[in-house]
C-alpha positions in Angstrom: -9.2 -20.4 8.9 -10.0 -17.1 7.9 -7.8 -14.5 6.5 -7.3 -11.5 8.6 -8.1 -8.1 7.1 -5.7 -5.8 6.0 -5.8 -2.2 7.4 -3.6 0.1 6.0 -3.5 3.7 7.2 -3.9 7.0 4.5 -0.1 7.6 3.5 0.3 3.8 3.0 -2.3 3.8 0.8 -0.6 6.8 -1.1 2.7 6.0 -1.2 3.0 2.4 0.3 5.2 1.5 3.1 9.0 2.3 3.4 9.1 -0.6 5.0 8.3 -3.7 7.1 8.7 -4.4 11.0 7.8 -7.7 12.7 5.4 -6.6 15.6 7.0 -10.2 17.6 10.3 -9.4 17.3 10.9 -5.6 16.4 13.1 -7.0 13.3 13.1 -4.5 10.5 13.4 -4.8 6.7 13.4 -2.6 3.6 9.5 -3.2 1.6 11.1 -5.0 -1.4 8.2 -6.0 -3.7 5.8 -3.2 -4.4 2.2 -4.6 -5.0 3.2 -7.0 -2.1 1.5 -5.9 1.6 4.4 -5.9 4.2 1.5 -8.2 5.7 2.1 -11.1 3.3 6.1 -10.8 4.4 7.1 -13.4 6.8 10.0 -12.1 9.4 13.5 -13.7 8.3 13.8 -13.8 12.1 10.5 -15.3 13.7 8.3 -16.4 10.8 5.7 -14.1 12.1 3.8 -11.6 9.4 5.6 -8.1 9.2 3.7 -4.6 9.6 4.4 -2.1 7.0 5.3 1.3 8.2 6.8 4.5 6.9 10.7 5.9 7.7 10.3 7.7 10.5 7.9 6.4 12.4 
């Protein structure tokens, strides 16, 4: 299986993300490891890979 790409917009790429939401479930966590793509996260709630987004959004 192949991996999937990785898109991250211009201020995540800055500053990184603020932190991660599950695109399944809406479930929402602080980004805890920096170096680590919310992507690579797995939802505590689902399983399913988070999205990393900023505060506000």
């Amino acid at each position: 299986m192949a991996e999937k790409e990785v898109v991250q917009t211009e201020s995540e790429l800055e500053f990184g993300s603020k932190k991660c939401v599950c695109p399944k479930c809406g479930t929402e966590a602080p980004h805890a490891f920096r170096g680590v793509p919310c992507s690579k996260t797995k939802c505590p709630k689902c399983g399913s890979a988070m999205k990393g987004t900023q505060c506000g959004d």
